[in-house]
C-alpha positions as CSV (number, residue, x, y, z in Angstrom):
1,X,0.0,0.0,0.0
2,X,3.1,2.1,0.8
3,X,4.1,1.8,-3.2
4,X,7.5,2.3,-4.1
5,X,8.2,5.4,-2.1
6,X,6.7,5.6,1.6
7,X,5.4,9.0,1.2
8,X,3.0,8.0,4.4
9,X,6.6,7.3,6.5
10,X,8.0,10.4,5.2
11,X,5.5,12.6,5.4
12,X,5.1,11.7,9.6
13,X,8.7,12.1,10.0
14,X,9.8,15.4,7.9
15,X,9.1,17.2,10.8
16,X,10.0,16.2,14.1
17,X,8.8,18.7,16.1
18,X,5.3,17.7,15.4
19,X,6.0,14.2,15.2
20,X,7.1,14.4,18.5
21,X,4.2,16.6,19.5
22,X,1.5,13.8,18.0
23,X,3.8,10.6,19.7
24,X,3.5,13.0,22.7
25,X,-0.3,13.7,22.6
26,X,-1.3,10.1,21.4
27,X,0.5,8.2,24.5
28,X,-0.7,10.7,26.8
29,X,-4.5,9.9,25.8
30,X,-3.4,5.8,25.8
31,X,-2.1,6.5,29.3
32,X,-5.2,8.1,30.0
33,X,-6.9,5.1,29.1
34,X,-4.8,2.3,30.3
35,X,-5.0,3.7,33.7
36,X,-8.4,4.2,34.0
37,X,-9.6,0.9,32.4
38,X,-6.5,-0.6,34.9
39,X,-8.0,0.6,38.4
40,X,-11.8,-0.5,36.9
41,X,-10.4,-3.8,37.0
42,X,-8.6,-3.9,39.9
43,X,-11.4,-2.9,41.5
44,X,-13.7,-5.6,40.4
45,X,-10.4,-8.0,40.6
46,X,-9.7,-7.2,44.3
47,X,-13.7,-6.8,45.0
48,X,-14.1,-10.5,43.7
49,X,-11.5,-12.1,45.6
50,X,-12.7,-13.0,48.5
51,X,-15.7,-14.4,46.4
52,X,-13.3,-16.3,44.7
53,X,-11.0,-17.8,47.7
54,X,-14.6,-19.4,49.2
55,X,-15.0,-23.1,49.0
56,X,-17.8,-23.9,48.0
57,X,-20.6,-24.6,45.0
58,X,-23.4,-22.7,45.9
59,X,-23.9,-19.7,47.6
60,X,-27.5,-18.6,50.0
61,X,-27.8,-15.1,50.4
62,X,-30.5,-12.5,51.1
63,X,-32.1,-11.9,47.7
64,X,-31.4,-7.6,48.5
65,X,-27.6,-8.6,49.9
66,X,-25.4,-6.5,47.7
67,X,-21.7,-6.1,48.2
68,X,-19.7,-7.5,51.6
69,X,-19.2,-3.2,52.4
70,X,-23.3,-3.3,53.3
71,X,-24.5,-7.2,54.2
72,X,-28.0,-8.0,54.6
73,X,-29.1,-11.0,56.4
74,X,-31.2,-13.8,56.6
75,X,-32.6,-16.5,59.0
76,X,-30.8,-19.6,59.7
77,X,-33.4,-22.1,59.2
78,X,-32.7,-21.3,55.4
79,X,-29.6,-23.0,55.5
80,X,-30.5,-26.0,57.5
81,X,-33.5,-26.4,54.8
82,X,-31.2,-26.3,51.8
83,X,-29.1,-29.3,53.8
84,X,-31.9,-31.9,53.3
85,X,-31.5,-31.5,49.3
86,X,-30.4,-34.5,47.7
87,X,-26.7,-33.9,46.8
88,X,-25.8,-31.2,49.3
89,X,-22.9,-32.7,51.8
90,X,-22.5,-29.9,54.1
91,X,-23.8,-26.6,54.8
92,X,-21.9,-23.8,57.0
93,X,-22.6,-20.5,57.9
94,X,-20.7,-17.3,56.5
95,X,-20.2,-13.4,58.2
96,X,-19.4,-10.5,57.3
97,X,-18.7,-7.1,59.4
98,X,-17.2,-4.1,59.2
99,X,-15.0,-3.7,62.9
100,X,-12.4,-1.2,64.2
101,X,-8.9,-2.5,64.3
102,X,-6.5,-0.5,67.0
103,X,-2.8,-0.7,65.7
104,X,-1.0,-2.9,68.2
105,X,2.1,0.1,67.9
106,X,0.4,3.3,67.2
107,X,-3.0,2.8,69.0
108,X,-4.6,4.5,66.4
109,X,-7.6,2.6,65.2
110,X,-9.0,2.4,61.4
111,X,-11.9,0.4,60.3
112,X,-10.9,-3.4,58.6
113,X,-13.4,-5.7,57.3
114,X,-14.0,-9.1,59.8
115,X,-15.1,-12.5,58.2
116,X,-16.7,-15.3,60.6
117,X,-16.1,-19.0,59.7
118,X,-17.2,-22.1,61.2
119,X,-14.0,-23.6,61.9
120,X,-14.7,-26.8,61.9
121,X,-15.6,-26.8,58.6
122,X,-13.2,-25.4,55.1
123,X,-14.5,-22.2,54.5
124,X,-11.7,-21.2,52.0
125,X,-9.1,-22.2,49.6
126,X,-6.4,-20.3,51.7
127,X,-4.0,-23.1,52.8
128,X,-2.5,-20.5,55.4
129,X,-6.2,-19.9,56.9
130,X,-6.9,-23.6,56.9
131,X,-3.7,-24.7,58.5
132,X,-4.7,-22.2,61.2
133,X,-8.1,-23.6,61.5
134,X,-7.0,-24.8,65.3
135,X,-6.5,-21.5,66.5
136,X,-9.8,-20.0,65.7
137,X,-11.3,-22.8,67.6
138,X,-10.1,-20.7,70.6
139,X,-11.9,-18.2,72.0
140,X,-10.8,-14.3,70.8
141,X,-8.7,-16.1,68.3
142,X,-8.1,-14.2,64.8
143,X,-6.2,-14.3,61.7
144,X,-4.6,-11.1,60.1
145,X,-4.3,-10.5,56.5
146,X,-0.3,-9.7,55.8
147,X,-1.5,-8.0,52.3
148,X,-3.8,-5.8,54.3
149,X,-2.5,-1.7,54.3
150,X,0.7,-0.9,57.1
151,X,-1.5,1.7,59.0
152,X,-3.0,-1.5,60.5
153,X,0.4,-2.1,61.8
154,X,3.5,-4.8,60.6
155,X,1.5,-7.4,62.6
156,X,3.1,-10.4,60.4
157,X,6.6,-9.1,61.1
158,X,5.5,-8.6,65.1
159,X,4.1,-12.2,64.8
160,X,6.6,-14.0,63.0
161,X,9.7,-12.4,65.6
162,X,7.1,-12.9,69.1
163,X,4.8,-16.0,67.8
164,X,1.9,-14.0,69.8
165,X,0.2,-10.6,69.4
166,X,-2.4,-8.8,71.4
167,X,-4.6,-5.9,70.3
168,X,-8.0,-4.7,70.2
169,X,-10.5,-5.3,67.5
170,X,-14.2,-3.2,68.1
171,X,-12.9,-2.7,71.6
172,X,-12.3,-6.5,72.3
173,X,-8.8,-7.9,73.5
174,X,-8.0,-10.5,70.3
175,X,-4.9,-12.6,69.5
176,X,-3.6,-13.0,66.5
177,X,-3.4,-16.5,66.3
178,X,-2.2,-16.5,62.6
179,X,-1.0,-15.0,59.2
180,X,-2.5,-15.2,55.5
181,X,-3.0,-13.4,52.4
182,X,-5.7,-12.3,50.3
183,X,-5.4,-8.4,49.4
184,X,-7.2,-5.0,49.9
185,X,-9.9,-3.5,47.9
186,X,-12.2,-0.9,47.4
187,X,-14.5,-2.4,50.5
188,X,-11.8,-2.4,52.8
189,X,-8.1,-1.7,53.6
190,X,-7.5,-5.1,55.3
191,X,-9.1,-8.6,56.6
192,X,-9.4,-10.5,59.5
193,X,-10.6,-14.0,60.3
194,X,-12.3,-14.8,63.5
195,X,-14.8,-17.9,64.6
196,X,-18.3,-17.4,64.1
197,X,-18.1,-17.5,68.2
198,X,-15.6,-14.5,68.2
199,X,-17.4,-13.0,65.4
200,X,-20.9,-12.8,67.4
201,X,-18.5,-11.1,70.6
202,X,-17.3,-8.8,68.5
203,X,-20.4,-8.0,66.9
204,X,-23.1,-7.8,69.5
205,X,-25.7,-6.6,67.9
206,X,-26.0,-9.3,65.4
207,X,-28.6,-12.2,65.8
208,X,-27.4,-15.5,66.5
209,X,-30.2,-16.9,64.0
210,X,-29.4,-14.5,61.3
211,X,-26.3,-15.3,59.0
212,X,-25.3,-13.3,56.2
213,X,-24.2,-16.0,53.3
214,X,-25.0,-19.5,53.4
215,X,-22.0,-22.7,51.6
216,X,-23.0,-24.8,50.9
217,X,-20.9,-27.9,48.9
218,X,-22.4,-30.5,47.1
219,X,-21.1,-34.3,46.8
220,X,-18.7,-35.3,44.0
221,X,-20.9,-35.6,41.0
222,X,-23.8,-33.3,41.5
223,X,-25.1,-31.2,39.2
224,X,-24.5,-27.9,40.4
225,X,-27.4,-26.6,38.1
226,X,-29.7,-29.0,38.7
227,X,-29.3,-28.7,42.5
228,X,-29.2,-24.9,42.3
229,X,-32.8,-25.0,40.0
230,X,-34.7,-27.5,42.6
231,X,-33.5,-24.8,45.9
232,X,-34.5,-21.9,44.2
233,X,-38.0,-23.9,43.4
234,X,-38.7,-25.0,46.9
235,X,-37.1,-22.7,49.4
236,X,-39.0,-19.4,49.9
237,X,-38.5,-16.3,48.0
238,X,-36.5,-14.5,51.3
239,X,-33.3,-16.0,50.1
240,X,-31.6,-16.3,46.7
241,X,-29.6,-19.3,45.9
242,X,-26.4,-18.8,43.3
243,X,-23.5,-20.1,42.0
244,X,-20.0,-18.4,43.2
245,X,-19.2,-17.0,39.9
246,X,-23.1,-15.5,40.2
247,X,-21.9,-14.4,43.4
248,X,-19.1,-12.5,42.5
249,X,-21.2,-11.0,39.3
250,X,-23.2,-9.2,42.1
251,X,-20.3,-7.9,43.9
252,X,-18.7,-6.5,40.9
253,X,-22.7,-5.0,39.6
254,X,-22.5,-3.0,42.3
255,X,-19.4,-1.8,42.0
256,X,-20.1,-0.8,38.3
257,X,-23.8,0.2,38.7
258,X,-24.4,0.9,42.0
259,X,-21.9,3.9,42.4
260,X,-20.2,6.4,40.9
261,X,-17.0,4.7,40.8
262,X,-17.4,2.9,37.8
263,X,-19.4,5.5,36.1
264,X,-16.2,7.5,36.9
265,X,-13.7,5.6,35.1
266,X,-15.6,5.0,32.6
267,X,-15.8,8.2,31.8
268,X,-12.2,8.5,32.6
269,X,-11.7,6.0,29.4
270,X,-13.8,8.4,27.1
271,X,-12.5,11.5,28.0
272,X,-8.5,9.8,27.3
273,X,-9.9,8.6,23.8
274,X,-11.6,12.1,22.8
275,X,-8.4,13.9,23.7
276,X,-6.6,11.6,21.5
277,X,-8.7,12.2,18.9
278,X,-8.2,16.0,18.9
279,X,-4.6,15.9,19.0
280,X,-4.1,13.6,16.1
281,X,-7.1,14.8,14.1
282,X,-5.0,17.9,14.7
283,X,-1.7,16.8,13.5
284,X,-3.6,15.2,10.5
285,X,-5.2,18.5,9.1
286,X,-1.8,20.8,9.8
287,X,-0.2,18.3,7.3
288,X,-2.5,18.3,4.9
289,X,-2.8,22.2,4.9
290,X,0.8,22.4,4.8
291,X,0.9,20.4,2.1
292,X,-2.3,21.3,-0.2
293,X,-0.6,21.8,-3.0
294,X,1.7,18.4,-3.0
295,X,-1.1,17.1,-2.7
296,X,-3.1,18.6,-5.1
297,X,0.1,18.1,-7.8
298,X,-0.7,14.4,-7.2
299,X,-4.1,15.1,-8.4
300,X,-2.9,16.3,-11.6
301,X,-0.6,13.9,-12.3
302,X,-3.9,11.7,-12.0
303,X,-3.9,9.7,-8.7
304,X,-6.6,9.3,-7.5
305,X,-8.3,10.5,-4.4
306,X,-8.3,6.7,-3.0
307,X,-4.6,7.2,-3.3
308,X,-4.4,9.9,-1.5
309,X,-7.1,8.8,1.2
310,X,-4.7,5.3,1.7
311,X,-1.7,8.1,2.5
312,X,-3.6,9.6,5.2
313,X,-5.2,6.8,7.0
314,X,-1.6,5.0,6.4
315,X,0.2,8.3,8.6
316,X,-2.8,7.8,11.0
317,X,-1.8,3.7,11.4
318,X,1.8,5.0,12.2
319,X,1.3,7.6,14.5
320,X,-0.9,5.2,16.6
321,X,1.9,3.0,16.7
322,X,4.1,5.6,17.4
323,X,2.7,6.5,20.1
324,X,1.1,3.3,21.9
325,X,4.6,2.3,22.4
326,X,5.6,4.9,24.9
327,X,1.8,5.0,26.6
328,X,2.6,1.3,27.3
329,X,5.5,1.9,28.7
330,X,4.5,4.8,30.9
331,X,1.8,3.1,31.6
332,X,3.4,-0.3,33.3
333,X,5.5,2.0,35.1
334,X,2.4,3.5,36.4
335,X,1.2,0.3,37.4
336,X,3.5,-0.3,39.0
337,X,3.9,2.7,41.3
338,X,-0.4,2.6,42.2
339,X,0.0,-1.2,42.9
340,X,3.0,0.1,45.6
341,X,0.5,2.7,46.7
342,X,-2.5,1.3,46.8
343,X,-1.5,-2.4,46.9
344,X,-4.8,-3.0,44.7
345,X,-3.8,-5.7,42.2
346,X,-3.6,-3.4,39.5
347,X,-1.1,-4.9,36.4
348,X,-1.2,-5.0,32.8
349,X,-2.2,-8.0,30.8
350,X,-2.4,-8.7,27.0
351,X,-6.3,-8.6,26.7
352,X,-5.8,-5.2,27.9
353,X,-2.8,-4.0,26.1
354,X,-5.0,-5.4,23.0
355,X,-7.9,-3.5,23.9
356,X,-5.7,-0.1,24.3
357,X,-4.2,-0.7,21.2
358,X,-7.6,-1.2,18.7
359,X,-8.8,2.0,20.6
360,X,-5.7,3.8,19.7
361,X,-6.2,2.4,15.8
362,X,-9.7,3.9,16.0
363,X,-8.9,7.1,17.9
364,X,-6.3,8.0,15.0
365,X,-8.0,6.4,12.0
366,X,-11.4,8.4,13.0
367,X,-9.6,11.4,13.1
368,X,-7.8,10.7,9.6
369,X,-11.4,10.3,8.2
370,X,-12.4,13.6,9.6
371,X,-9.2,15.1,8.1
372,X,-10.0,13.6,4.7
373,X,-12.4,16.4,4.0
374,X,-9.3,19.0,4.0
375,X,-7.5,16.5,1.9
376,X,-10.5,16.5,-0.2
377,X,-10.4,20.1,-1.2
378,X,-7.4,19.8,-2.6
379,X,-8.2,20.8,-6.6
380,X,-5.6,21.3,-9.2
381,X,-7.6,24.1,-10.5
382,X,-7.5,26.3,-7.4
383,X,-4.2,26.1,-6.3
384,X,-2.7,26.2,-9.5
C-alpha cells in the first residue's frame, strides 16, 4: 500500500517537532486510558477475591444482599433447609462485618473488614487460613491478612519475631493466632478471620439466627445446576440461591452500577480517547494544509483520491503505533507505582494492552477520516 516510495513514513517524519508533539499527545491519551480501564479492574479483581477464595458450590444469600461493604441478612433455618437436598454434603454459615482495628504500635484505630467462619468446617481455599483452623477454635482467636495496608500495623513481622500478638479489634482484646494473604480493595483496607463465636462477641448486635451468606458444597458428582434449580424452586422467595461465579457478578454489579466509581472511570476511558482524537485529528489537518498543493500536484498527475485517502489513513496507522509504544511503557511504570500505593492488584495483561491498542487504531483512523475532508479540497484548478 506504501508503493514504491513511503510518502506516508515520510510525510510523519519530515518534521520532528510535530511528530514528536503527536507521539506525545497520542501516549498521553493511551495512558489516560490504560489507567483508567487498569483501576476499573482492579477494583472488580480485588472486590471479587474474596468471592473467589470461598470453597464452596453454591452460595444462600438474602435476595437484597449487595456487596460485603453493606450485608444484609437472613434467617438460619434457610440454611438448615437447603441441607436436606439430595446432593448437598455440608452446609456452614458465613459473616461479614465491618469492625475497628487498633494498631498494636500506634494505637490508632481504622476500620478493617472481619469474616466469621465455622472452623470446623473449610471455609476457604487459603492453605494459610486452613492450616490455622485450630487456632480459631479458641476463644478471641483471629487471623490477620499480611497483604492488608501498614496503617494496621506490621503485625506479620511482630508475629513472625514474638509468635503471639495482642490488640484490640471493636474494643475486644484479640490474639492473632495466625498470618494469610488475600489483598485489599475498594471495600476495605485489610481482613481479619475470626470464629463465628468470636465473630458474634465482636459484633453484638448481630442475631445468632441471622447469618449473612450461606455454603454450601455439594457431593462429588452433582449437578450444580440442577441442585441450584430445585433450591431456588422449593425454598422461599427470602433468600436467593447462586452459583459463586453468580456471586461475585453481584459484587462486581455494584461496583459498576451501583456507584459512581465505575461510572467515573468510565468516563475516565472516554474522555483519554476524545483527547486523543483531537490531538491527532489535529496533526492530521496541519499536514494536509501544509501540504495542499503536494497534494493537489498528485491530483494532476492523476492519482486518484483513494490514493491519496490510503496516505492519510496510512500516517494515522503510524502515528498510533508511534505513540502506543511509549503509553505502554508509561503506563506499566504507572502500574506499577499505584499497585505500591495502593497495593490494589492493578497490572497490565495482554487482553488489555490489545484492547488499548484497537482503541488507539480507532482514535487515530477516526480522526484521519475527519481530516480527509481537508484533503478532499485539494483541486488542481485552485491552487494552480
Amino acid at each position: 500500500m506504501f508503493g514504491k516510495t513511503p510518502l506516508a513514513w515520510l510525510q510523519v517524519t519530515r518534521e520532528k517537532t510535530r511528530l514528536a508533539v503527536a507521539v506525545a499527545g497520542i501516549a498521553f491519551a493511551d495512558i489516560l486510558m490504560f489507567v483508567q480501564i487498569g483501576f476499573q479492574e482492579a477494583l472488580f479483581d480485588s472486590a471479587i477475591k474474596p468471592h473467589q477464595s470461598l470453597r464452596t458450590d453454591l452460595v444462600l444469600i438474602n435476595p437484597q444482599f449487595e456487596t460485603f461493604a453493606a450485608v444484609k441478612s437472613f434467617k438460619r433455618e434457610r440454611l438448615y433447609q437447603a441441607q436436606g437436598f439430595p446432593g448437598v454434603k455440608s452446609v456452614s454459615s458465613f459473616y461479614i462485618g465491618t469492625g475497628e482495628w487498633r494498631n498494636p504500635t500506634t494505637r490508632t484505630t481504622r476500620s478493617i473488614l472481619v469474616f466469621g467462619i465455622d472452623p470446623g468446617n473449610i471455609t476457604f481455599n487459603l492453605p494459610d487460613v486452613n492450616q490455622n483452623l485450630n487456632q480459631l477454635q479458641m476463644f478471641n482467636r483471629v487471623l490477620f491478612d499480611r497483604a492488608s495496608r501498614p496503617e494496621y500495623g506490621d503485625i506479620a513481622q511482630i508475629f513472625q519475631q514474638q509468635s503471639t500478638l495482642e490488640t484490640e479489634l471493636n474494643k475486644r482484646n484479640v490474639q492473632v493466632g495466625g498470618i494469610f494473604t488475600l489483598g485489599t480493595s475498594f471495600t476495605a483496607d485489610g481482613n481479619v478471620i475470626a470464629s463465628d463465636s468470636t465473630f458474634m462477641q465482636l459484633f453484638p448486635e448481630r442475631k445468632p439466627d441471622e447469618i449473612d451468606v450461606g455454603l454450601i458444597q455439594l457431593k462429588p458428582g452433582a449437578d450444580i445446576l440442577q441442585v441450584q434449580s430445585m433450591m431456588q424452586a422449593v425454598l422461599p422467595d427470602d433468600v436467593k440461591v447462586l452459583t459463586l461465579a453468580e456471586f461475585a457478578e453481584i459484587e462486581k454489579a455494584y461496583w459498576g452500577n451501583a456507584t459512581p466509581i465505575g461510572f467515573i472511570f468510565g468516563f475516565g476511558t472516554i474522555i483519554g480517547f476524545v483527547v486523543g482524537l483531537i490531538i491527532v485529528y489535529q496533526i492530521l489537518y496541519s499536514d494536509v494544509s501544509d501540504h495542499l498543493a503536494e497534494y493537489a500536484t498528485l491530483k494532476a498527475m492523476g492519482y486518484a483520491d483513494r490514493y491519496l485517502v490510503g496516505v492519510l489513513i496510512q500516517e494515522a496507522l503510524l502515528l498510533a503505533v508511534l505513540g502506543f509504544i511509549p503509553g505502554f511503557v508509561l503506563a506499566n511504570g504507572l502500574y506499577s507505582l499505584a499497585q505500591s500505593a495502593t497495593l490494589l492488584p492493578i497490572a497490565m495483561d495482554i487482553n488489555r494492552a490489545i484492547y488499548v491498542l484497537i482503541l488507539t487504531v480507532v482514535m487515530c483512523t477516526g480522526s484521519g477520516a475527519i481530516a480527509l475532508r481537508k484533503l478532499q479540497a485539494a483541486d488542481p484548478a485552485d491552487i494552480f
